[in-house]
C-alpha positions in Angstrom: 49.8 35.9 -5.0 52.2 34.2 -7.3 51.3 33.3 -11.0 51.3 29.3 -9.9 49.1 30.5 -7.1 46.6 31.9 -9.1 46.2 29.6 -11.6 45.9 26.0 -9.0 43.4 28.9 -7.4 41.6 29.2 -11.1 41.7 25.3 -11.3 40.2 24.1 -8.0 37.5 26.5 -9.1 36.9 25.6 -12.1 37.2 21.3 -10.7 34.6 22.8 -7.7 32.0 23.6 -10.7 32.5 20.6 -12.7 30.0 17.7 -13.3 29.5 15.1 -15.9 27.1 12.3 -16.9 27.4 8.9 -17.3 25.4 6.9 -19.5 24.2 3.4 -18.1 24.6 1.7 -21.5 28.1 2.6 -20.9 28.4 -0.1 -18.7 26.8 -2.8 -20.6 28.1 -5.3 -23.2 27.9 -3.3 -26.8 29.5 -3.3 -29.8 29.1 -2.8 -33.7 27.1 -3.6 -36.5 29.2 -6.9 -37.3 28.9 -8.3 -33.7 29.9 -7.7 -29.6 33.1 -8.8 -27.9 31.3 -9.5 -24.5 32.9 -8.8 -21.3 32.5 -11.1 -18.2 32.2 -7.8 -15.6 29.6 -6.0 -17.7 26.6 -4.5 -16.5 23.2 -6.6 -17.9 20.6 -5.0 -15.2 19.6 -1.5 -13.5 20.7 -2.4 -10.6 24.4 -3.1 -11.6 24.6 -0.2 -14.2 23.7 2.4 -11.0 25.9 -0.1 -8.6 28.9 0.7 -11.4 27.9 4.6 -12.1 28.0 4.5 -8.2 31.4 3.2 -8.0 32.9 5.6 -10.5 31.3 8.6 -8.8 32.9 7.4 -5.7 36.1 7.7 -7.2 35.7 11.1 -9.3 33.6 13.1 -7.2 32.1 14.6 -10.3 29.5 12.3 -11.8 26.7 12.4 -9.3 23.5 11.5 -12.4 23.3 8.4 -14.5 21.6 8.8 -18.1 18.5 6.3 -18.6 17.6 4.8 -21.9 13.9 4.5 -21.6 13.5 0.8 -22.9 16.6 -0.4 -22.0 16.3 0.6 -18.3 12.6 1.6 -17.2 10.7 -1.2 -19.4 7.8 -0.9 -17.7 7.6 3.0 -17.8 6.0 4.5 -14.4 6.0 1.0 -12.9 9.8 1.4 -12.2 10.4 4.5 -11.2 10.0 3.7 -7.5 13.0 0.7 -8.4 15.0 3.6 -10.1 14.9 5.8 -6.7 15.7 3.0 -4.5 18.7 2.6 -6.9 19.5 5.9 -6.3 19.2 6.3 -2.3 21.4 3.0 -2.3 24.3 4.2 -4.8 24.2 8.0 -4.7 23.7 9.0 -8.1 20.8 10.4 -9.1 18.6 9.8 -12.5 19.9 12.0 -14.8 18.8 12.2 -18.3 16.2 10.7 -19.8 16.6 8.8 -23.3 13.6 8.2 -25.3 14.1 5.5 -27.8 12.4 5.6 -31.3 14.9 3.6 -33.3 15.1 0.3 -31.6 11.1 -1.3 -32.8 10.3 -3.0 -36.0 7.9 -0.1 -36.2 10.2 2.2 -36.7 12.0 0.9 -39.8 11.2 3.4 -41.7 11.3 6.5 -39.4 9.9 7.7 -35.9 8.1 11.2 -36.1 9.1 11.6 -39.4 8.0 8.4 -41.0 5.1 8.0 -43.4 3.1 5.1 -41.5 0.8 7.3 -39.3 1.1 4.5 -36.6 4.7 4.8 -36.3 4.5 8.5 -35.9 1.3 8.4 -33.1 3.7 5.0 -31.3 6.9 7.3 -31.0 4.8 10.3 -29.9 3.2 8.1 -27.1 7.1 6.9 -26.6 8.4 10.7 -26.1 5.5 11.9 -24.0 5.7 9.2 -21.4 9.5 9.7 -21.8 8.5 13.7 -20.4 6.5 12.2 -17.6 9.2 9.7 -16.1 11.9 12.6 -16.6 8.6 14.3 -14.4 8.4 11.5 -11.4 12.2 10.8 -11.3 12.9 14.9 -11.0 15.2 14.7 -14.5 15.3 17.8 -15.8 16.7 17.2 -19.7 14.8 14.7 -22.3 17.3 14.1 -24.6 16.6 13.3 -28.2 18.3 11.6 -30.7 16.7 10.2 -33.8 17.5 7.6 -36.7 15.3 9.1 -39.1 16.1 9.3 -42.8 16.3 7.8 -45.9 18.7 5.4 -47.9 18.0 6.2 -51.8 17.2 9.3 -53.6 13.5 10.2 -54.2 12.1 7.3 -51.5 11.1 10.3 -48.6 10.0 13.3 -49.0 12.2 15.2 -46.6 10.0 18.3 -46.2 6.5 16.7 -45.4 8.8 14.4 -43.1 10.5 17.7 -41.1 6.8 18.9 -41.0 5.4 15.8 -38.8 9.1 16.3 -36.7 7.5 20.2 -35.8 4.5 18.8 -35.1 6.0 15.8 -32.7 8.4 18.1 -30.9 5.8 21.1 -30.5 3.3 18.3 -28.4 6.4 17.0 -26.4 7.4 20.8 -26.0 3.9 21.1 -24.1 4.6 18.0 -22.1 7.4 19.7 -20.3 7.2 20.8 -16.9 8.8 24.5 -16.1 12.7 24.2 -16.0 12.7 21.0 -17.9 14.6 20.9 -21.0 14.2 18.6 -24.6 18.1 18.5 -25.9 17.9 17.8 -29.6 20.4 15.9 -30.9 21.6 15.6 -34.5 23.9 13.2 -36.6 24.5 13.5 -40.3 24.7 10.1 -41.3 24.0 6.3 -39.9 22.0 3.6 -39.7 19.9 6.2 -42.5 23.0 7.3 -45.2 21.1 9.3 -47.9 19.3 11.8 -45.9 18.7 11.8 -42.1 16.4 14.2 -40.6 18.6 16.2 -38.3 21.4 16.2 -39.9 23.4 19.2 -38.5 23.6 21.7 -36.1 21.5 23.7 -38.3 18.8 21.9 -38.1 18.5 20.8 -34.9 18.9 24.8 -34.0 16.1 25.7 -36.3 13.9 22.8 -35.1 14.9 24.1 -31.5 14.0 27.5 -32.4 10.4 26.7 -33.9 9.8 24.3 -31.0 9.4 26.6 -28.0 12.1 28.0 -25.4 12.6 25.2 -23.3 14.5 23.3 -26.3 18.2 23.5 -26.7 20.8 21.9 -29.4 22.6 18.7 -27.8 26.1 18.2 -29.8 27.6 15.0 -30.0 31.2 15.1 -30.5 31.2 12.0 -32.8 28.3 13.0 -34.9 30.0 15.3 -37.0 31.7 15.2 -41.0 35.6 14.7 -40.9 37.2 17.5 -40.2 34.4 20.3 -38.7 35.2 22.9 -36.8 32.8 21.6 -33.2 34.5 24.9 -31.4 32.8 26.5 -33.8 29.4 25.3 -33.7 29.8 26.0 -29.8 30.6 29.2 -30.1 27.2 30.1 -32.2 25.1 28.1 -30.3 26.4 30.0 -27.0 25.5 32.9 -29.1 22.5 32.0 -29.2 21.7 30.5 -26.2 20.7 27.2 -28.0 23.6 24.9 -26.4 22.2 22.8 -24.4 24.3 20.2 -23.9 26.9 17.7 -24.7 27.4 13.8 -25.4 31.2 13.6 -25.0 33.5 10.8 -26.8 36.1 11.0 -29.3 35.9 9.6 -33.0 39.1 8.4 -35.7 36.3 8.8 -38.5 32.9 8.4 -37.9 30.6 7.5 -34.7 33.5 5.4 -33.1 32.3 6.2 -29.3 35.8 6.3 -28.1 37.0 7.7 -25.0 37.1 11.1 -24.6 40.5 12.5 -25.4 42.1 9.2 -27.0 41.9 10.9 -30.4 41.7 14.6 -30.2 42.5 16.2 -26.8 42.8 19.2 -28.4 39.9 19.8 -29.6 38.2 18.8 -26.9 40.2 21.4 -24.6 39.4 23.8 -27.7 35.3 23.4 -27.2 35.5 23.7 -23.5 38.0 27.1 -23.8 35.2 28.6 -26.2 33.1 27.7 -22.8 34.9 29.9 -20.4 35.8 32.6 -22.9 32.2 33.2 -23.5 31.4 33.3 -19.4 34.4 35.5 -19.2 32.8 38.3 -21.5 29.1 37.8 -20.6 29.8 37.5 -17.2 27.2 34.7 -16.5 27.6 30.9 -16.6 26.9 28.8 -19.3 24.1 26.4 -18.6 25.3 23.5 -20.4 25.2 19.6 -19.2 27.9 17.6 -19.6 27.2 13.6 -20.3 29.3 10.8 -21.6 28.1 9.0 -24.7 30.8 5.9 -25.1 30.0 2.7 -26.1 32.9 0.7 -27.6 33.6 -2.8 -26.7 37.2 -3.7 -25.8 38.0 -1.6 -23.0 36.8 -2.3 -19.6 34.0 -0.9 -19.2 34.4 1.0 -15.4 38.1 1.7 -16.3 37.1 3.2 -19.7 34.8 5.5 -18.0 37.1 6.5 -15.3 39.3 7.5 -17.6 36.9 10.1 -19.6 36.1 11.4 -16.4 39.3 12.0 -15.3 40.5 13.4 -19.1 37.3 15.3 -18.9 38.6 17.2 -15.3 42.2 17.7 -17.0 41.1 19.0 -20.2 38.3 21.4 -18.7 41.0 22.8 -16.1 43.4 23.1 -18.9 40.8 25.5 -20.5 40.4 27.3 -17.4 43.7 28.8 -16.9 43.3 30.6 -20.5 44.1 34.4 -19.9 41.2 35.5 -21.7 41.8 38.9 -21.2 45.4 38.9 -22.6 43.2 36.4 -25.5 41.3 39.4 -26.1 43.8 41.6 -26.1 45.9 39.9 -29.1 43.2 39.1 -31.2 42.4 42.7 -31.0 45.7 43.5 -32.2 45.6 40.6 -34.5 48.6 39.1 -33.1 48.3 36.0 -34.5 51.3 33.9 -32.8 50.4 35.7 -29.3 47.1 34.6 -29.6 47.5 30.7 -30.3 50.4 30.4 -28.0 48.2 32.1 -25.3 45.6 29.4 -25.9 48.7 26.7 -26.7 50.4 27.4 -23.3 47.5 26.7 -21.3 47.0 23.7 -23.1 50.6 22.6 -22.3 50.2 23.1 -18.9 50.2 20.1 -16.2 47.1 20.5 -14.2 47.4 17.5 -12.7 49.5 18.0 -9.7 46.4 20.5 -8.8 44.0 18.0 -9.8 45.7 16.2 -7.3 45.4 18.6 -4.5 41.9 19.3 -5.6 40.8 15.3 -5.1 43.0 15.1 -1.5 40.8 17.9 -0.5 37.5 16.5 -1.0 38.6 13.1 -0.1 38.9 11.4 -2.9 41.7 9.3 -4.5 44.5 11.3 -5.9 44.9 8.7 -8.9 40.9 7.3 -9.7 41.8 4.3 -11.8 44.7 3.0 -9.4 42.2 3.0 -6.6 39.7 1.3 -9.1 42.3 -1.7 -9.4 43.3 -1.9 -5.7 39.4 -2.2 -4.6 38.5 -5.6 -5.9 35.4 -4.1 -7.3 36.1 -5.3 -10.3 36.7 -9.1 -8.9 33.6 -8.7 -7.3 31.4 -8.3 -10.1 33.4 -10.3 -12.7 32.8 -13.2 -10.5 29.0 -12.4 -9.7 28.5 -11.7 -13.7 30.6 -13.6 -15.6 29.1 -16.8 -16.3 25.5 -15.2 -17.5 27.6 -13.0 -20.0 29.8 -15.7 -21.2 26.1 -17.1 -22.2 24.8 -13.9 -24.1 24.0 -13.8 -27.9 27.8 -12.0 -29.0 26.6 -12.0 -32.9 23.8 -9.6 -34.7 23.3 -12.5 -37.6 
C-alpha cells in the first residue's frame, strides 16, 4: 500500500468515527450585550431549529443530535417531550444534550446554586433535576452545565460557603442520573460575573467533578479560556484523568466571541484534537468525548455558519489523524525538537480534502456541503416563511 494509500485509508476512518453537535440556539437570532442584528431566515421555534439542524445533517452526514436549552426549547418541561420526538422522527436528528438554564431568571441575579437567597438555590435545583429527567424521557445521555455564578466586587460573596452549596447541588443532581448518563461541567473564567465566578477553570470544574461522583466529567469550551492558554494542554490532563467529557467548539479573537470554529485558530484546534488520537494511540482505547458546537454570533448566516464548523471540524480532525504518532514518539524520545514539530506541522499541512471528498461521495453526500446548501432553495424557503415575524422582533437589550 502506498504512503497516500494509507493515509486517505487513516482519514476515511477517522471521517467514519466522527460526530458533532449542534446547538439549536445556533440557529436563532442572537447577538451581544449592546443589541442583535436580526436575520430574516432565523430559527424563532422548535420546530424550525430541528427542521434547520435536519438540513445541515443532511448535508454533513455527521451531526445526527441537536443540543436543547431547557427554557428556550422545552418550556413546558415533560409536557413537550412527546413534540421534541415527533421533531425528531420528522427531521432525523435526535435530542442531544440537554441544557439546564440557571442564569436567565430574575431570581438568579445574584447566583444559581451558589447564591445566598436560599430560594434561588432550592429554584435552580428543581431547574437541574427536572433538567436530568427530560435528558431521561428523551434518551439524552449528557446534562450539560454551565453556570453564571460569581461575584462583581471584592468582599460581596463569600466564595467558599458559595462552592459548598455548588457540592451540595451537583451531589443531588449526581443521584438524579440514570446509569450511563453523564453531568458535563462547564467552566468560564470571567462574564456576565467579572470578579470571581464560581467555576472558573478547568481546575475547578475537575475538582467539583471529582467530589461529585463518577458519572461527572469536565466540559471545555474553547472560548472560555484567558488569552493565550495552552487548551491542548488542559486536554491532555483531563484525558489523563479520564475527566474529559466533552467539548463546546467555537473560536475566540479575545474573549467569548462564539466564532466559527477555525476562523481564528485552526491550529490549535487541529492541536487539541491531535492530543485526542495520540492519547488512543498509546492507550489503545477510544476516548469517550462528545463533540458539540457552541456558536452564537450574529452576522453570519446562520445554516451556512454552521455548515462551515462542521465541515472545518471534519478537515481539522482528519488532519490530526494522519499524525505518525509512533515516529511522534519516537523524536520526542530523542528530543528531536525540529523532527517532532514538523511531524505534527506536516500533517497539519496536509490537504485532506480531496479524501474528504471521496469520503462524502461514498456515503452519498455532497462533495462540497455549503454549495449544495445554496443550490437547494432551502434557504429561500424559510427566509420567505420567516422573514416578516423577524423583521418585527425586539433587535435592542435597552
Amino acid at each position: 500500500m502506498t504512503e497516500r494509500a494509507k493515509t486517505d485509508e487513516l482519514i476515511l476512518g477517522a471521517l467514519d468515527s466522527f460526530r458533532i453537535e449542534l446547538p439549536s440556539w445556533g440557529f436563532a437570532n442572537t447577538g451581544t450585550r449592546f443589541g442583535k442584528f436580526l436575520q430574516p431566515a432565523a430559527a424563532a421555534t422548535i420546530d424550525e431549529k430541528f427542521s434547520d439542524a435536519g438540513e445541515v445533517h443532511r448535508l454533513t452526514g455527521v451531526c445526527p443530535t441537536i443540543a436543547l436549552h431547557v427554557l428556550w426549547d422545552l418550556p413546558e418541561g415533560a409536557a413537550g417531550v412527546r413534540n421534541i420526538r415527533a421533531l425528531s422522527e420528522m427531521f432525523r436528528v435526535r435530542p442531544g444534550s440537554i441544557n439546564p438554564n440557571v442564569f436567565q431568571d430574575q431570581i438568579y441575579k445574584h447566583g444559581s446554586v451558589g447564591s445566598p437567597d436560599a430560594a434561588a438555590r432550592a429554584a435552580a435545583l428543581r431547574h437541574l433535576l427536572e433538567s436530568a429527567d427530560l435528558a431521561k424521557q428523551l434518551d439524552s445521555r449528557d446534562v450539560s452545565l454551565w453556570f453564571a455564578d460569581g461575584s462583581n466586587y471584592p468582599g460581596t460573596a463569600n466564595i467558599r460557603q458559595r462552592r459548598k452549596w455548588f457540592e451540595e447541588s451537583l451531589a443531588k443532581l449526581h443521584e438524579r442520573l440514570a446509569p450511563g448518563q453523564r453531568m458535563l461541567l462547564e467552566y468560564k473564567p470571567f462574564e456576565p460575573a467579572f470578579y470571581h465566578t464560581d467555576i472558573a477553570d478547568w481546575g475547578m470544574a475537575l475538582s467539583l467533578a471529582k467530589k461529585t461522583g463518577p458519572q461527572a466529567k469536565v466540559l471545555v469550551d474553547t472560548g472560555h479560556h484567558y488569552q493565550g492558554q495552552n487548551i491542548e494542554q488542559i486536554v491532555a490532563w483531563l484525558l489523563a484523568d479520564d475527566m474529559l467529557g466533552g467539548f463546546h467548539f467555537n473560536d475566540r479573537r479575545y474573549a467569548d466571541d462564539d466564532l466559527t470554529l477555525g476562523s481564528i485558530d485552526p491550529y490549535q484546534i487541529f492541536r487539541i484534537f491531535h492530543e485526542i488520537f495520540y492519547f488512543e494511540w498509546e492507550t489503545g482505547k477510544r476516548a469517550d468525548v462528545a463533540y458539540m458546537i457552541d456558536q452564537s454570533h450574529n452576522l453570519k448566516g446562520k445554516i451556512e455558519a454552521m455548515i462551515q464548523t462542521v465541515t472545518t471540524a471534519q478537515e481539522l480532525y482528519a488532519k490530526a489523524a494522519i499524525v505518525d504518532h509512533a515516529k511522534l514518539a519516537a523524536c520526542q524520545a530523542k528530543c528531536a525538537l525540529v523532527d517532532a514539530e514538523v511531524c505534527l506541522k506536516e500533517a497539519f499541512s496536509t490537504d485532506v480534502r480531496p479524501a474528504i471528498r471521496d469520503w462524502a461521495r461514498s456515503h452519498g453526500l455532497p462533495e462540497d456541503p455549503l454549495d449544495a446548501f445554496r443550490k437547494s432553495g432551502y434557504l429561500e424557503r424559510i427566509t420567505e416563511l420567516r422573514s416578516k415575524r423577524n423583521a418585527a422582533a425586539v433587535s435592542s437589550y435597552a
